[in-house]
Backbone as CSV, one residue per row, in Angstrom:
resi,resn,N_x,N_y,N_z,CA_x,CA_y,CA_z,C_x,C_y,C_z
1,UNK,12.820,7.895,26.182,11.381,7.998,25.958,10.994,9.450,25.788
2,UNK,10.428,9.731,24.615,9.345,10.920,24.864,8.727,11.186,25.279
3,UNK,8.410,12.692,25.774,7.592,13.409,26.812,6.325,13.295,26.397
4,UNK,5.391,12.755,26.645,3.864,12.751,25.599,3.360,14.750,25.250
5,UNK,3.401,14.531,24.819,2.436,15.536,23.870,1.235,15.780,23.601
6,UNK,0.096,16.867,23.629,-1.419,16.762,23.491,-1.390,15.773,22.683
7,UNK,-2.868,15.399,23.473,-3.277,13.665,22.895,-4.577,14.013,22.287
8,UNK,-4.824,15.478,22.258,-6.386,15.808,21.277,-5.634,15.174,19.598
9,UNK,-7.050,14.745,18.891,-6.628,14.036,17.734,-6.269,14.714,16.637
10,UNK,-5.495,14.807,16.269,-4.551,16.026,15.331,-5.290,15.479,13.714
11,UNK,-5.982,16.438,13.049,-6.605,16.498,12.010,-6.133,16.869,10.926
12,UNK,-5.403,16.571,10.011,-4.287,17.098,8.757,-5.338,17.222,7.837
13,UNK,-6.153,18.454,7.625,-6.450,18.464,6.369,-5.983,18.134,4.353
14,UNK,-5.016,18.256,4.656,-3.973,17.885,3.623,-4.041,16.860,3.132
15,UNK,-3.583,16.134,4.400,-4.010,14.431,3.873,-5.551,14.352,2.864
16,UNK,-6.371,14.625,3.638,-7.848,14.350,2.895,-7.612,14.536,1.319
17,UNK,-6.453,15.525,0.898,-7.285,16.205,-0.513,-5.725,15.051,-1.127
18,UNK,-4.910,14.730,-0.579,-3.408,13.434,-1.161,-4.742,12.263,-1.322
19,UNK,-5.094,11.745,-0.115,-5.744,10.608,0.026,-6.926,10.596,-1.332
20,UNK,-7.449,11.783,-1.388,-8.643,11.738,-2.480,-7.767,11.665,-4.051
21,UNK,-6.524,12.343,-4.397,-6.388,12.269,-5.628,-5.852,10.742,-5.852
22,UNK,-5.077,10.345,-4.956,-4.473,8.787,-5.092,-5.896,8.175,-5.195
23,UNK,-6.819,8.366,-4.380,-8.222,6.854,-4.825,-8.752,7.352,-6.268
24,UNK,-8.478,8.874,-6.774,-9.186,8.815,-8.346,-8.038,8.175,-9.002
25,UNK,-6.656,8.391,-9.181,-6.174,7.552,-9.840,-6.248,5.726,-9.684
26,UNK,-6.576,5.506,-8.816,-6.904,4.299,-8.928,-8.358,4.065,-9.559
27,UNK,-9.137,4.576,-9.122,-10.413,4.376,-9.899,-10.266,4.127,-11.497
28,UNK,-9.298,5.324,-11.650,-9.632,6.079,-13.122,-8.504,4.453,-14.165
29,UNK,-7.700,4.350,-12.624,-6.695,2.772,-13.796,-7.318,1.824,-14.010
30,UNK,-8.486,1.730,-13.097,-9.073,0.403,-13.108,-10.246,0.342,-14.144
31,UNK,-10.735,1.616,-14.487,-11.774,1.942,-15.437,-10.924,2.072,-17.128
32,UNK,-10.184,2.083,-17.036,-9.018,2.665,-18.429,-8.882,0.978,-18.660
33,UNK,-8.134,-0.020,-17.242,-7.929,-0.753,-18.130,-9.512,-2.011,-18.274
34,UNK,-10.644,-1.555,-18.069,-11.747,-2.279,-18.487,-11.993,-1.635,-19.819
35,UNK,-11.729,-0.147,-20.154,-11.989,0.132,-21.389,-11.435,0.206,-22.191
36,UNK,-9.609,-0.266,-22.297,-9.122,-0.554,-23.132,-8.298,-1.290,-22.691
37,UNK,-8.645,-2.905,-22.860,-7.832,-4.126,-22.350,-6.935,-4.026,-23.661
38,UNK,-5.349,-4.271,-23.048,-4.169,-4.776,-24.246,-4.066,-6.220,-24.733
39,UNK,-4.602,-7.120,-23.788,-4.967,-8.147,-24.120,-5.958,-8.581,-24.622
40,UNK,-7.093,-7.361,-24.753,-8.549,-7.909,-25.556,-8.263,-7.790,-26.776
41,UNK,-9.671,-7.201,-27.432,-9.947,-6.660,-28.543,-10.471,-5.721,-28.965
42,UNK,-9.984,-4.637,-27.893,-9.831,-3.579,-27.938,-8.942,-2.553,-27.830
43,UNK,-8.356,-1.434,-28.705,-7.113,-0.972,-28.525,-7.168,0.691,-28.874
44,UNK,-6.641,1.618,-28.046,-6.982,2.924,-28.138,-6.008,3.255,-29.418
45,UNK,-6.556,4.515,-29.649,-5.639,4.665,-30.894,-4.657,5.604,-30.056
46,UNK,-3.584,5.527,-30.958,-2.303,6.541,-30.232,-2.550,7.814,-29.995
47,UNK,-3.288,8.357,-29.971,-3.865,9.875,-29.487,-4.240,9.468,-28.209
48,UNK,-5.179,8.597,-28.130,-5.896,8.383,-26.679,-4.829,7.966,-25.798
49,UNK,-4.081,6.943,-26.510,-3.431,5.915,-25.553,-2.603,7.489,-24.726
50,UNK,-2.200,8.093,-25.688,-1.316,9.098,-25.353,-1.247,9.742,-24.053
51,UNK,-2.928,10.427,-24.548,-2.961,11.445,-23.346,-3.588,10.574,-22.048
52,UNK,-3.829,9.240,-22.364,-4.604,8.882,-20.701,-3.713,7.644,-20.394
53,UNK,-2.217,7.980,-20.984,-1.473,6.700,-20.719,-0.956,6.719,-18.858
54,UNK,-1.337,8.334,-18.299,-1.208,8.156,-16.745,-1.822,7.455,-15.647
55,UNK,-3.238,6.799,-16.865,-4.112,6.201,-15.992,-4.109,4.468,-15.733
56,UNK,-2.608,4.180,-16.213,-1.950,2.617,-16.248,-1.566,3.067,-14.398
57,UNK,-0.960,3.693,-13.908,0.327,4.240,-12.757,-0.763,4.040,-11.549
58,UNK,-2.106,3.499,-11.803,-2.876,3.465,-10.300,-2.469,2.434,-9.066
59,UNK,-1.297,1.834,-9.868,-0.464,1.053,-8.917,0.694,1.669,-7.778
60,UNK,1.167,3.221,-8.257,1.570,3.973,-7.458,0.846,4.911,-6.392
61,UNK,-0.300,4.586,-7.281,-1.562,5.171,-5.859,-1.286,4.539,-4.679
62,UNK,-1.689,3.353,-5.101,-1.130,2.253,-3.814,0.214,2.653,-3.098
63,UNK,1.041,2.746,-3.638,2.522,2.930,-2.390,2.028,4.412,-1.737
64,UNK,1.437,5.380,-2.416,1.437,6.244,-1.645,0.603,6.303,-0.559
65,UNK,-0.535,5.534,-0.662,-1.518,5.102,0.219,-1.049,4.479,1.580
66,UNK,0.259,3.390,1.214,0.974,2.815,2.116,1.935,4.150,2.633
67,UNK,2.971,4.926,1.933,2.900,5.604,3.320,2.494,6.674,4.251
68,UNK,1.074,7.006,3.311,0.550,7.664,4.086,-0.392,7.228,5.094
69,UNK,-0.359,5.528,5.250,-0.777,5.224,6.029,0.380,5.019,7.543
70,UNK,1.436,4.786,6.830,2.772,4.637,7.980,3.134,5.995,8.613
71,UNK,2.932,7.198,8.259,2.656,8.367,8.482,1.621,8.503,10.022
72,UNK,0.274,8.263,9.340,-0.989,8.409,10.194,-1.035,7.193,11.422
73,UNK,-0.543,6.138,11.389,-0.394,6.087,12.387,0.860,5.563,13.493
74,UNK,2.204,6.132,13.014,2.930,6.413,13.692,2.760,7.773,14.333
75,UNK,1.738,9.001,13.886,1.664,10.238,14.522,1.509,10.027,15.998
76,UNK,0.006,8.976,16.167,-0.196,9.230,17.450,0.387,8.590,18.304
77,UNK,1.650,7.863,17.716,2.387,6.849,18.747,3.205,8.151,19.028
78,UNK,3.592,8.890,18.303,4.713,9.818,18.733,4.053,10.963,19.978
79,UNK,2.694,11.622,19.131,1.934,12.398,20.032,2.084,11.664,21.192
80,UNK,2.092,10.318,21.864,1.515,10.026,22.751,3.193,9.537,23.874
81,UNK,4.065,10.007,23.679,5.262,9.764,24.019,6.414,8.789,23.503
82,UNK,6.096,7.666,22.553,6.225,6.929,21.876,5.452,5.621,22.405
83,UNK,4.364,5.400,22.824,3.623,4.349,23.310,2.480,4.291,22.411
84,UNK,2.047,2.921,22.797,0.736,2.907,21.486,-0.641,3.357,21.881
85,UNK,-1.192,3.973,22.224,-2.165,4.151,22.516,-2.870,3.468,23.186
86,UNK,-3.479,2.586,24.110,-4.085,1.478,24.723,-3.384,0.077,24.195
87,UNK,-2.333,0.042,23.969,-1.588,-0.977,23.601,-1.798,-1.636,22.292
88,UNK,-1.243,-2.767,21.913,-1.255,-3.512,20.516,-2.271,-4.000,20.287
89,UNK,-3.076,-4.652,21.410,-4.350,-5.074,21.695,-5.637,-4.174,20.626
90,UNK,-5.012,-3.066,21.436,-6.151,-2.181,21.186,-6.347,-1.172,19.945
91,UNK,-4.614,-1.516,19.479,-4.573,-1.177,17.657,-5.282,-2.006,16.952
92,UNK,-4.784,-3.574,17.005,-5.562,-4.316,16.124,-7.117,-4.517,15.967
93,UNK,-7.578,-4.175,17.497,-8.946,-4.292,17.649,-9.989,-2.857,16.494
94,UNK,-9.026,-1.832,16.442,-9.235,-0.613,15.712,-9.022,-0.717,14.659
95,UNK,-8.092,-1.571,14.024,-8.038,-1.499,12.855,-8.885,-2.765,12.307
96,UNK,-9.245,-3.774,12.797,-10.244,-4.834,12.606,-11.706,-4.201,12.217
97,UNK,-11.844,-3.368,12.847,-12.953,-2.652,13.073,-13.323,-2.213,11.784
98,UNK,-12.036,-0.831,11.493,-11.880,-0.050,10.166,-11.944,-0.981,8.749
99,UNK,-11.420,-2.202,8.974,-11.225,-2.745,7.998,-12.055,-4.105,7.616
100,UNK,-11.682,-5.132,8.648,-12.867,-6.101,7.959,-14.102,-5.667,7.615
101,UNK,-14.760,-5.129,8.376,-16.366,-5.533,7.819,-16.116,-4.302,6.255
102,UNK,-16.105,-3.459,5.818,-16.607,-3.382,4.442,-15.625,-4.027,3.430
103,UNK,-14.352,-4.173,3.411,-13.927,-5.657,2.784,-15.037,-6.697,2.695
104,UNK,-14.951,-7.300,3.627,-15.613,-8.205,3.323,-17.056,-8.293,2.653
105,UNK,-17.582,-7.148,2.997,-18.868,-6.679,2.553,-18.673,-6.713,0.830
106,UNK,-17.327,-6.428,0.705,-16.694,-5.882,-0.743,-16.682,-7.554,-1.715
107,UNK,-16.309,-8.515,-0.829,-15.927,-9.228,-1.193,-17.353,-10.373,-1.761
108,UNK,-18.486,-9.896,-0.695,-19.498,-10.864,-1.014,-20.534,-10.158,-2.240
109,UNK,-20.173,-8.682,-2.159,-21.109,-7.830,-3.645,-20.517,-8.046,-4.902
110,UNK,-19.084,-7.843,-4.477,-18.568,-8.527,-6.066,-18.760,-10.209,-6.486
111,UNK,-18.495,-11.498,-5.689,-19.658,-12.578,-5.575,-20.929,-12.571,-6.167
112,UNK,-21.750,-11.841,-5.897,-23.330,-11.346,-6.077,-23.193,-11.300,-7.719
113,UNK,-22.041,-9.841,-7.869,-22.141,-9.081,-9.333,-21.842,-10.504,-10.448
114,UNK,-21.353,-11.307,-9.506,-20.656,-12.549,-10.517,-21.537,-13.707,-10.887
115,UNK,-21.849,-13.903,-9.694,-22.923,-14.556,-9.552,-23.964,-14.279,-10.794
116,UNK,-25.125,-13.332,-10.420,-26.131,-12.586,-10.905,-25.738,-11.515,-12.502
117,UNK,-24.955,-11.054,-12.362,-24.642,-10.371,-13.898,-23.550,-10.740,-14.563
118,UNK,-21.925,-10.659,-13.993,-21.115,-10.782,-14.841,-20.128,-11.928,-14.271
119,UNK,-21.010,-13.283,-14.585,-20.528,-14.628,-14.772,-19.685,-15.131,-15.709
120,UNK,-19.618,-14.382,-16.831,-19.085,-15.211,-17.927,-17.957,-14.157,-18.764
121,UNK,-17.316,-14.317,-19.071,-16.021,-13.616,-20.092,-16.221,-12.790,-20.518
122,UNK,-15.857,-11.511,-20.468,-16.093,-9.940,-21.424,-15.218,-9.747,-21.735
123,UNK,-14.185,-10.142,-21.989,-12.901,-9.808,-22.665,-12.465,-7.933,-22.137
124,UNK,-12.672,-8.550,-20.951,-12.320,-7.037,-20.216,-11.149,-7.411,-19.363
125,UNK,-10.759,-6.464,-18.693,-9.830,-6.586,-17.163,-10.909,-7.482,-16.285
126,UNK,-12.223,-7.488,-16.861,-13.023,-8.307,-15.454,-12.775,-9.330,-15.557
127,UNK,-12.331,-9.891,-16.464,-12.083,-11.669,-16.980,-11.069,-11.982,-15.826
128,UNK,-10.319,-11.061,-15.415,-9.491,-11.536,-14.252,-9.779,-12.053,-13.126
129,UNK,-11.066,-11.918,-12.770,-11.692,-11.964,-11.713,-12.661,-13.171,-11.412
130,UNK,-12.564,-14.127,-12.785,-13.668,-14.998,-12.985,-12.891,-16.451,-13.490
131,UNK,-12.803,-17.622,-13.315,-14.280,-17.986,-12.579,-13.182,-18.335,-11.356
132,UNK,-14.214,-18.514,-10.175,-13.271,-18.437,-8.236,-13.327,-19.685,-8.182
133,UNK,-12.011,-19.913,-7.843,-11.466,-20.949,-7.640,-11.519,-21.326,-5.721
134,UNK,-11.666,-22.580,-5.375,-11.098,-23.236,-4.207,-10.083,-22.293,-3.071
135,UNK,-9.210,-22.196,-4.491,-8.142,-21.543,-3.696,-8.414,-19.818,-3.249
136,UNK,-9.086,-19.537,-4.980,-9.387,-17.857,-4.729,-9.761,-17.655,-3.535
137,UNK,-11.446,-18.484,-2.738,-12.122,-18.157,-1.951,-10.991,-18.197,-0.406
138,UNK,-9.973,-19.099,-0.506,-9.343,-19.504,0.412,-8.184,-17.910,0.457
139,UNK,-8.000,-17.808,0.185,-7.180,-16.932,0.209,-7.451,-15.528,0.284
140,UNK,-8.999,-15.038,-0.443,-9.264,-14.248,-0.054,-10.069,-13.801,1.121
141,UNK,-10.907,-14.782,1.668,-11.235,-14.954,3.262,-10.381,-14.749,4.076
142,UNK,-8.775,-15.424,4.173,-8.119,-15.143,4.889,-7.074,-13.995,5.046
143,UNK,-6.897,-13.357,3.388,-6.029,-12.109,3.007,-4.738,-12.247,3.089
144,UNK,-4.583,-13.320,2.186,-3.312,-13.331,1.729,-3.379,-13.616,0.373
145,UNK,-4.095,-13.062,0.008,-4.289,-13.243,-1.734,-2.887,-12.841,-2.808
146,UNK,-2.581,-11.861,-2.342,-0.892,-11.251,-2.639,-0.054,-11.943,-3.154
147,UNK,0.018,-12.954,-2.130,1.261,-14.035,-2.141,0.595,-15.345,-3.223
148,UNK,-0.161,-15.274,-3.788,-1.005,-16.256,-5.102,-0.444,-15.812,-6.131
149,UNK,-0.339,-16.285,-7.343,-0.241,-15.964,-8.542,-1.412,-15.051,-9.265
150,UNK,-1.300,-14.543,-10.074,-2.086,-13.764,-10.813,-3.475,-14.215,-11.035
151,UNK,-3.607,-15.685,-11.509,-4.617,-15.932,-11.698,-5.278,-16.793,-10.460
152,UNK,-4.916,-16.474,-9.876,-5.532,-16.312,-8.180,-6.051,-15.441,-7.592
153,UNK,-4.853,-14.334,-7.233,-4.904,-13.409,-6.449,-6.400,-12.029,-7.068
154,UNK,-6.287,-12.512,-8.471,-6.925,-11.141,-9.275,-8.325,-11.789,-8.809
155,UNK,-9.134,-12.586,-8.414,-10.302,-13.339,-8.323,-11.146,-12.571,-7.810
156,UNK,-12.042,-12.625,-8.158,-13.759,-12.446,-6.845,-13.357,-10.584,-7.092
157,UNK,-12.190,-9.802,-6.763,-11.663,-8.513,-7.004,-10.289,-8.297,-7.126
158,UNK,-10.255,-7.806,-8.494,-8.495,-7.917,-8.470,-8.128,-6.288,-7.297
159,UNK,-8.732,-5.588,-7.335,-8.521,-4.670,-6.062,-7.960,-4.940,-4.386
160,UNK,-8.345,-5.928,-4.167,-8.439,-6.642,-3.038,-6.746,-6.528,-2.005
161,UNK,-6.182,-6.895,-3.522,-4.845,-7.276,-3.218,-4.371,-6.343,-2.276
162,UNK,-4.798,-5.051,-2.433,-3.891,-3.634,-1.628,-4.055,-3.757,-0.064
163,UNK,-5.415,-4.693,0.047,-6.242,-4.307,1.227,-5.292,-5.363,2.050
164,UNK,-5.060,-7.161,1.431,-4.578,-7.868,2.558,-3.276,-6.923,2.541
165,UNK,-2.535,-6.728,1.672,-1.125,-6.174,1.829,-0.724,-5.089,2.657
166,UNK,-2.162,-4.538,2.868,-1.929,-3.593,4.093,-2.227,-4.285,5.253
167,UNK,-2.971,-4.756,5.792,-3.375,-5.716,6.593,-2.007,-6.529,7.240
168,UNK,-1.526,-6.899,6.203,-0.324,-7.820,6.897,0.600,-6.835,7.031
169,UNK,0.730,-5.561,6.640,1.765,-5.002,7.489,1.699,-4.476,8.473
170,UNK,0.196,-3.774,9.115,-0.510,-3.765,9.766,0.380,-4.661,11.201
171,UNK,0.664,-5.981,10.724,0.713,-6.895,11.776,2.337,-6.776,12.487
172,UNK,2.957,-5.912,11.512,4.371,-5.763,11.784,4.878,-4.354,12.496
173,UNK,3.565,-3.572,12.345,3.835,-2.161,12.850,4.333,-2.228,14.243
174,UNK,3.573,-3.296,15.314,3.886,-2.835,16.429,5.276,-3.361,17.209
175,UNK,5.742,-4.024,16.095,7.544,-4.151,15.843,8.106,-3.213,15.345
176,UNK,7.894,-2.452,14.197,8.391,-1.378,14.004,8.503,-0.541,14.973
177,UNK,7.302,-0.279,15.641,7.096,1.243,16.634,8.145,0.734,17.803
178,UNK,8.471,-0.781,18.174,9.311,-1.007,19.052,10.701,-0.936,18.290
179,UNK,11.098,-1.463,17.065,12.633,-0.824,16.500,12.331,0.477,16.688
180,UNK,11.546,1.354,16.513,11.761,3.203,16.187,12.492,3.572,17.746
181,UNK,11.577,3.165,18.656,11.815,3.478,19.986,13.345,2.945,19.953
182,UNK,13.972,1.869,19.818,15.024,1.513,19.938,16.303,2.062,19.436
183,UNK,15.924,2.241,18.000,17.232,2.895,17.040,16.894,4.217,16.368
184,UNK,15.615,4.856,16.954,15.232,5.832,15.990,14.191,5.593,14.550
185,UNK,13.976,6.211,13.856,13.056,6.697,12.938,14.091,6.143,11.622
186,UNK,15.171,6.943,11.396,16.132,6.883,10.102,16.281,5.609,9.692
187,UNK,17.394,5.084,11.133,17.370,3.265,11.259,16.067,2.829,11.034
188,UNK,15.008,3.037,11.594,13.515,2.333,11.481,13.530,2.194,9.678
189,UNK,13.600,3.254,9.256,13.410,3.079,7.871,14.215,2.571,7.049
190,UNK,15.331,2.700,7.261,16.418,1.744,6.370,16.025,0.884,6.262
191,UNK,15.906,0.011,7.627,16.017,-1.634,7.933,14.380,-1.870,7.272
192,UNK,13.941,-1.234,7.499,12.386,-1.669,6.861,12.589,-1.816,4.969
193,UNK,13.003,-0.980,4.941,13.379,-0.776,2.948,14.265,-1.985,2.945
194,UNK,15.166,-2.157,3.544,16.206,-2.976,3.083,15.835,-4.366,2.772
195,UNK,14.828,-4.567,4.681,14.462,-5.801,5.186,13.350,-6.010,3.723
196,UNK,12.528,-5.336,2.766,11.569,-5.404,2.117,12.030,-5.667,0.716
197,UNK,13.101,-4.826,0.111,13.507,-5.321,-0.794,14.423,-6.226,-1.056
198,UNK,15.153,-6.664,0.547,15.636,-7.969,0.207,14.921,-9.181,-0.217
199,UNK,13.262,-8.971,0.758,12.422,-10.199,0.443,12.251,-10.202,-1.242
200,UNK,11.532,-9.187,-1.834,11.171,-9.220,-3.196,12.338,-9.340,-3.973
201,UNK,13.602,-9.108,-3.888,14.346,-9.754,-4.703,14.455,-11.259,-4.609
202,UNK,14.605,-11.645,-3.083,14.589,-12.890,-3.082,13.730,-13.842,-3.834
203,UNK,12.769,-13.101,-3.791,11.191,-13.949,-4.087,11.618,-13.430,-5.985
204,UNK,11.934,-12.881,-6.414,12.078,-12.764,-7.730,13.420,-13.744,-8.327
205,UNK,14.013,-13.963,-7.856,15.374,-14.782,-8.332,14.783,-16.177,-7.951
206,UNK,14.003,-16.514,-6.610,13.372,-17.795,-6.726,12.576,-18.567,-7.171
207,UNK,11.128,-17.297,-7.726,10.383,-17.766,-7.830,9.543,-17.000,-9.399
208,UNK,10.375,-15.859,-9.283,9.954,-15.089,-10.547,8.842,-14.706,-10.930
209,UNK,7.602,-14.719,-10.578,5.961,-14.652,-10.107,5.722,-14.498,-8.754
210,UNK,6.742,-13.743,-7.939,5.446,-13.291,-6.610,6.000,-11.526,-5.972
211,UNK,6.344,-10.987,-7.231,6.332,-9.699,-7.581,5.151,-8.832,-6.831
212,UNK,4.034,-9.170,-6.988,2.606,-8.940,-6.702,2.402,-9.031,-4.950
213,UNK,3.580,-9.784,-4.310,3.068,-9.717,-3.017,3.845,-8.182,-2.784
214,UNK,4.619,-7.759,-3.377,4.755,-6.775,-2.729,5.726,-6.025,-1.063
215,UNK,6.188,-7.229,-0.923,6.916,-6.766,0.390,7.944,-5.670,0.359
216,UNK,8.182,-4.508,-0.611,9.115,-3.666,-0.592,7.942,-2.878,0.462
217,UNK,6.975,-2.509,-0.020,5.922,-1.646,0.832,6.226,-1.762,2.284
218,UNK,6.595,-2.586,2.773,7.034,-2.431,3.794,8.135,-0.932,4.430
219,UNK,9.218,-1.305,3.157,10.056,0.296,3.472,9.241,1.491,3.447
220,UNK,7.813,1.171,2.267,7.392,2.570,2.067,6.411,2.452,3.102
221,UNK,6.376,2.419,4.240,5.286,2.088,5.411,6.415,2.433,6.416
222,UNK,7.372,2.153,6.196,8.459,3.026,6.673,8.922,4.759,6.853
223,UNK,8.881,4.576,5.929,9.417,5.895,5.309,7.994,6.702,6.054
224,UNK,6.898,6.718,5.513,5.981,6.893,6.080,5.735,7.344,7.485
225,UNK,6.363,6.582,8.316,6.680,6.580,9.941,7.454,7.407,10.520
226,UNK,8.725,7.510,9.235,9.793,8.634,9.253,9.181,10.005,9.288
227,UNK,8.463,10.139,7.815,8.114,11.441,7.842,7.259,11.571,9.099
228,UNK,6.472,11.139,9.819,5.598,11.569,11.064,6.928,11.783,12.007
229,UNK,7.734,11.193,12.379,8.780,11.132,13.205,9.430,12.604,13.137
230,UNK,10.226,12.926,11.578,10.755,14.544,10.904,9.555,15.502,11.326
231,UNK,8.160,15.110,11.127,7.321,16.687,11.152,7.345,16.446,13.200
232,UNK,6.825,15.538,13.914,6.435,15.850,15.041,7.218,15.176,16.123
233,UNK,8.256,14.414,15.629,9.118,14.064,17.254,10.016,15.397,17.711
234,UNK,10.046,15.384,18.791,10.125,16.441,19.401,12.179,16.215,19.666
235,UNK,12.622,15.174,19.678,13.875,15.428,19.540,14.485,15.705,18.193
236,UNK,13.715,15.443,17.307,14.260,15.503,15.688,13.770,16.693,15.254
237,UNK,13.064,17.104,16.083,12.686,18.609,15.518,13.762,19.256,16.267
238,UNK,14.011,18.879,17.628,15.232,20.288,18.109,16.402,19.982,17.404
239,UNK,16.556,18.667,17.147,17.692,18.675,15.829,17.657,19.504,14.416
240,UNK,16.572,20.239,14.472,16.394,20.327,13.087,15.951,19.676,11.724
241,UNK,15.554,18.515,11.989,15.701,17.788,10.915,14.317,18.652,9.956
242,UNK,13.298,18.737,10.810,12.126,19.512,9.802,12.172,21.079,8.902
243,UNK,13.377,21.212,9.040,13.814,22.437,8.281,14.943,22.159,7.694
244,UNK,15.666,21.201,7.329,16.241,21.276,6.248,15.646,20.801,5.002
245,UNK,16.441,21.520,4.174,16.007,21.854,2.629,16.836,20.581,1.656
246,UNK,17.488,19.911,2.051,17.922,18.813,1.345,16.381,18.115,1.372
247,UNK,15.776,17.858,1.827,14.751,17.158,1.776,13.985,17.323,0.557
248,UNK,13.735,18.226,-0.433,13.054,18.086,-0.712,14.026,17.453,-2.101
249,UNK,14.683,17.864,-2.492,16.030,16.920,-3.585,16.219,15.398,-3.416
250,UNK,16.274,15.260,-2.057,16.709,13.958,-1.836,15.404,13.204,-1.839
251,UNK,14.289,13.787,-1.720,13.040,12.768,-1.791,12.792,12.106,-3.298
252,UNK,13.519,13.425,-4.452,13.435,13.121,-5.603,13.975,12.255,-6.190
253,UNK,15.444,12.169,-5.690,16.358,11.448,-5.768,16.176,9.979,-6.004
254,UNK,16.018,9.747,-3.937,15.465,8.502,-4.109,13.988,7.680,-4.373
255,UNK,13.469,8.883,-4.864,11.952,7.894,-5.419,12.291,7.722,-7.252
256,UNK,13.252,8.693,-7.347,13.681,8.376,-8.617,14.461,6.634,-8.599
257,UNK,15.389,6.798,-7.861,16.111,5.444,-7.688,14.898,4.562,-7.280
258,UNK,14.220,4.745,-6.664,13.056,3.447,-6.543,12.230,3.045,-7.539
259,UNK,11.848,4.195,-8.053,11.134,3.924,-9.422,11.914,3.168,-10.664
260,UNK,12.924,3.599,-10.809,13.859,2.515,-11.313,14.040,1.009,-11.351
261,UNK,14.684,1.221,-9.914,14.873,0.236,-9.441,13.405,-1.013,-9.466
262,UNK,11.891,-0.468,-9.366,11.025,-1.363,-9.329,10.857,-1.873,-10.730
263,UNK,11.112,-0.710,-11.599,10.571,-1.105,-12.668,11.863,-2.417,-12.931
264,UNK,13.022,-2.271,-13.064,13.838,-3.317,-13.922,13.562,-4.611,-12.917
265,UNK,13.260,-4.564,-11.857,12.850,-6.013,-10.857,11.409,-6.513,-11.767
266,UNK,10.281,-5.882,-12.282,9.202,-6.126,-12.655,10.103,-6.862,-14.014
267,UNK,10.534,-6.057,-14.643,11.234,-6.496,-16.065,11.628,-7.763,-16.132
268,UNK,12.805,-8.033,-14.571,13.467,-9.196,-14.077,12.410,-10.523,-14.127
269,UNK,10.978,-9.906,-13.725,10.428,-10.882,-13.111,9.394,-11.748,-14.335
């Protein structure tokens, strides 16, 4: 067990200005593809497509979001000796907090917008979102929209999806923080990547459509945990691990191999 460590709340400015460019690229994908759907009847010309073809990638916003959320809050499990803060209880109750009510708030304005203005087909990316099904409402009340097919999951807000998918991993963290304690940080992250892309392959060779749930995120919610573990556990720092310089090669490495690797599974799928 670790020695706890000041428990004043450690403020990373850094994060703020990562966290802000990942939500404009998402903004900016979700606005690109309402203004130039490939499936409408509308199509940029190759100049445009060109230079704003970075604004398709707001789907990598998302992983980074995930682990900079596995990051933030494995910190204060570590700050705090490796214990959770007022227990599991009192994570979920915090993150219930943070999270349902403007979701859901999210969920009944876009309703409204559907309702009241955009009810009917624009041959946009919004068409995804229309008309809510039985199931849509069912699934997105409860947040597991992920695990639906496309023309499910995209309903009421095709945005949505990031939110249960964090949510349900959310539910696995305070297993993780008990593997970390057990085998370490490194192990923590393997088994999380491994345990994640075994599911999505599985789910791609079985089912070939549930790509979209996403369970590799899990490793990167991992990894995430790691890096808090490398900058502030206090035995991995007297190891050294936060000063070596392989790190920054090998991060390239393997996000290169991941990026790969996701794309030909998407291809697969």
């Amino acid at each position: 067990m670790n020695t706890p460590v000041k428990s004043e709340r450690l403020h990373l400015a850094y994060l703020d200005g990562v966290r802000a460019l990942a939500a404009f690229v998402v903004v900016a994908s979700h606005a690109y593809l309402t203004v130039f759907p490939f499936w409408g009847q509308k199509h940029p010309t190759p100049l445009v497509a060109g230079l704003s073809a970075w604004m398709l990638f707001g789907h990598f916003s998302v992983s980074l979001f995930i682990v900079i959320s596995g990051f933030c809050l494995m910190l204060p499990v570590i700050r705090n000796g490796g214990e959770m803060k007022g227990g599991m209880k009192t994570f979920f109750k915090r993150r219930a907090r943070r999270i349902l009510p403007p979701y859901y708030l999210s969920v009944a304005l876009s309703w409204l917008l559907i309702v009241l203005l955009v009810g009917t087909k624009t041959n946009t990316h919004w068409d995804l979102s229309i008309p809510i099904t039985k199931m849509g409402w069912i699934s997105h009340l409860l947040m597991f929209q992920n695990w639906m097919p496309l023309e499910v999951y995209a309903q009421i807000n095709h945005a949505h999806w990031s939110i249960a998918l964090e949510c349900q991993i959310y539910l696995l963290f305070p297993l993780l923080v008990l593997l970390w304690r057990r085998v370490g940080g490194i192990t923590t992250a393997i088994i999380a990547t491994v345990l994640g892309y075994g599911i999505l392959i599985t789910l791609i060779l079985l089912y070939h459509n549930f790509t979209d749930a996403c369970p590799h995120y899990i490793g990167l919610f991992g990894i995430g945990m790691l890096a808090a573990s490398i900058g502030y556990d206090p035995k991995m720092r007297e190891k050294g691990w936060h000063e070596r310089r392989f790190w920054i090669p090998t991060a390239f490495l393997l996000g290169g191999a991941l990026l790969v690797g996701n794309m030909v599974l998407k291809e697969r799928a």
